[in-house]
N, C-alpha and C positions, 0 to 999 in steps of 0.2 A: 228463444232460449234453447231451445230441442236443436235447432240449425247450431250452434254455438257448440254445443253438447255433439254431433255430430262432427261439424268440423275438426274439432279438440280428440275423435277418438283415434283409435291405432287402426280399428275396422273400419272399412267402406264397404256399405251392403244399399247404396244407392246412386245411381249413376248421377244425378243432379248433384249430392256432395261430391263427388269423384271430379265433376267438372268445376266446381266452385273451388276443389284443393287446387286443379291446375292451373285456372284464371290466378287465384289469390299468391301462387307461387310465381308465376310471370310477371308481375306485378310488385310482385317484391324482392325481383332482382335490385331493382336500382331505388327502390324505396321502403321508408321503414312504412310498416301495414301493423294497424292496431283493429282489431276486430271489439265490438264491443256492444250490448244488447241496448237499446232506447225503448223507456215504457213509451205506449203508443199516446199519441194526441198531446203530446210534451214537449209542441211550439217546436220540433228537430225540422228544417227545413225539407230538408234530403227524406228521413220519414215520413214528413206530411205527400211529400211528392209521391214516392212509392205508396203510401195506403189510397193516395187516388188513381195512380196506374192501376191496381189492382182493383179498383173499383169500376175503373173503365173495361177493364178485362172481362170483368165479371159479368156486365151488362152485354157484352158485344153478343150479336147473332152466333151461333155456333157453324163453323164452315167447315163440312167433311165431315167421315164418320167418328159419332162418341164410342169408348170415350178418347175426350179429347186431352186427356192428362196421364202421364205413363201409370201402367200399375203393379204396384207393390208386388216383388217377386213370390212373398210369400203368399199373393191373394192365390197370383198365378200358380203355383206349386200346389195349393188346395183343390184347385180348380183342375188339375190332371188327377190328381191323385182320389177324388171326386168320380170321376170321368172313369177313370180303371177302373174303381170298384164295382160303379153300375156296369161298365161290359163284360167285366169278371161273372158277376151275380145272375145279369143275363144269359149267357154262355148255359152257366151251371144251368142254372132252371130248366133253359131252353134243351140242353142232352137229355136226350133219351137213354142212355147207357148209367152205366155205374147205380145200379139198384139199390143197392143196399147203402154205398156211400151216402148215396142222395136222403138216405133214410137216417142214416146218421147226422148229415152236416146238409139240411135241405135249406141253407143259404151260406154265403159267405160268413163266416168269423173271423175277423180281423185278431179278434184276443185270442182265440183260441190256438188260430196259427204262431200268436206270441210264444204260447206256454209251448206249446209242443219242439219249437226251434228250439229251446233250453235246453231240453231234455239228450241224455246220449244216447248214442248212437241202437243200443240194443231198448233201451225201451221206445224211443221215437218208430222204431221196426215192430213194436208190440202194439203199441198205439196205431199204425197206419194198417198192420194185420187187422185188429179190429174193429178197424173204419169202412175199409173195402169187401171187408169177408177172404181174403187174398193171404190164410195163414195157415198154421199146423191142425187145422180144424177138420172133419171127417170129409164134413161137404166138401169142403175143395180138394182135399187131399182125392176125394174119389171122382171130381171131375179131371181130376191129372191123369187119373189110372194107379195112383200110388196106397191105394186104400180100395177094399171090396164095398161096405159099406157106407153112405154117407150118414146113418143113422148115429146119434149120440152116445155115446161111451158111457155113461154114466145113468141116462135114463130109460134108453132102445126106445123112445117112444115116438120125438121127432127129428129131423137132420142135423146135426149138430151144425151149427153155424154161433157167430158172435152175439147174433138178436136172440138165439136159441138160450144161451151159457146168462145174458144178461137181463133176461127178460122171464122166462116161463119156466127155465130146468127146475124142475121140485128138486133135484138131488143135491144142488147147489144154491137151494135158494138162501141157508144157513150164510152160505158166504158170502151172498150176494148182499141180506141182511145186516151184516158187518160190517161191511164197507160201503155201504151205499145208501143203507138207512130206508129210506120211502121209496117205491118201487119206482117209480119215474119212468121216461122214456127211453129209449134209447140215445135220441141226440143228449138226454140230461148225463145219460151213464159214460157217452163218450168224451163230452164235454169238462168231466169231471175227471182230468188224469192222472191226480193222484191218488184218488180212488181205485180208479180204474186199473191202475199198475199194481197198487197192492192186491186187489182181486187177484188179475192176473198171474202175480207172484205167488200166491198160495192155491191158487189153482194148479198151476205149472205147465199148462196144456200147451200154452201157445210158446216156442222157444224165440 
């Protein structure tokens, strides 16, 4: 019934229906072709024939490498996409660089990268400032040379960085409480971006 149901659709997403439309259309240039389902073991001559072909099939020694049946594009498509993610994930672990990234997103997120691709274009640049440390923040601004201190605007106590602002600032911890609830970790505060943008937004620090 499923072949029946294939045959009858508008999409071919299998090469075996693909070849069966073009046999059954050759075939019915010069003859009328009725297609039609047989419950199985129901005395059909031609059915009993075929479910012992298949049966001899089934039993034969297997010759060359398995498997020996094509497979489903969509196994295949799993099975890359599978494949990337482990070398993605290895890659990542495997750097030695991006410190703080790593601290934020210390493995691949597949969702995470969902929500963030939503998002426009100025908050996605808010979010990726503090994932990397890579923003209008003291610290980096003073490893550019753009700033004399890299200490914290708000508290002088330790470098202002995004682990700094999201994690330990007493002077901010008010708003950090607000929007973020239980202190969490970092990967929890970056992970969470629409928190994280509202912070951000009434902080105002990071443009």
């Amino acid at each position: 019934m499923s072949v029946l149901l294939a045959l009858s659709s508008h999409v071919v997403n299998s090469g075996l229906i693909y070849e069966c439309h073009q046999r059954l259309n050759q075939v019915g240039i010069h003859n009328q072709v009725t297609i039609q389902w047989i419950k199985g073991h129901s005395d059909s001559r031609g059915n009993d024939a075929a479910d012992e072909l298949a049966r001899r099939g089934s039993s034969m020694a297997v010759i060359g490498p398995e498997p020996i049946v094509p497979l489903p594009f969509g196994y295949l498509r799993n099975l890359v996409r599978k494949r990337t993610r482990d070398l993605h994930h290895k890659l990542w672990v495997e750097h030695s660089e991006c410190r703080q990234a790593k601290e934020a997103l210390p493995s691949i997120d597949g969702r995470f990268t969902k929500r963030i691709l939503k998002l426009t274009k100025l908050q996605l640049r808010k979010v990726t400032a503090v994932t990397t440390g890579h923003g209008t923040l003291n610290k980096h601004l003073s490893v550019l040379g753009v700033t004399d201190s890299p200490l914290c605007r708000a508290c002088m106590e330790e470098d202002e960085t995004a682990a700094h602002l999201l994690l330990s600032c007493p002077v901010v911890a008010g708003y950090r409480a607000k929007h973020f609830g239980d202190p969490g970790t970092l990967r929890d505060k970056v992970s969470n971006t629409k928190a994280l943008l509202a912070f951000l937004e009434e902080l105002g620090w990071i443009e």
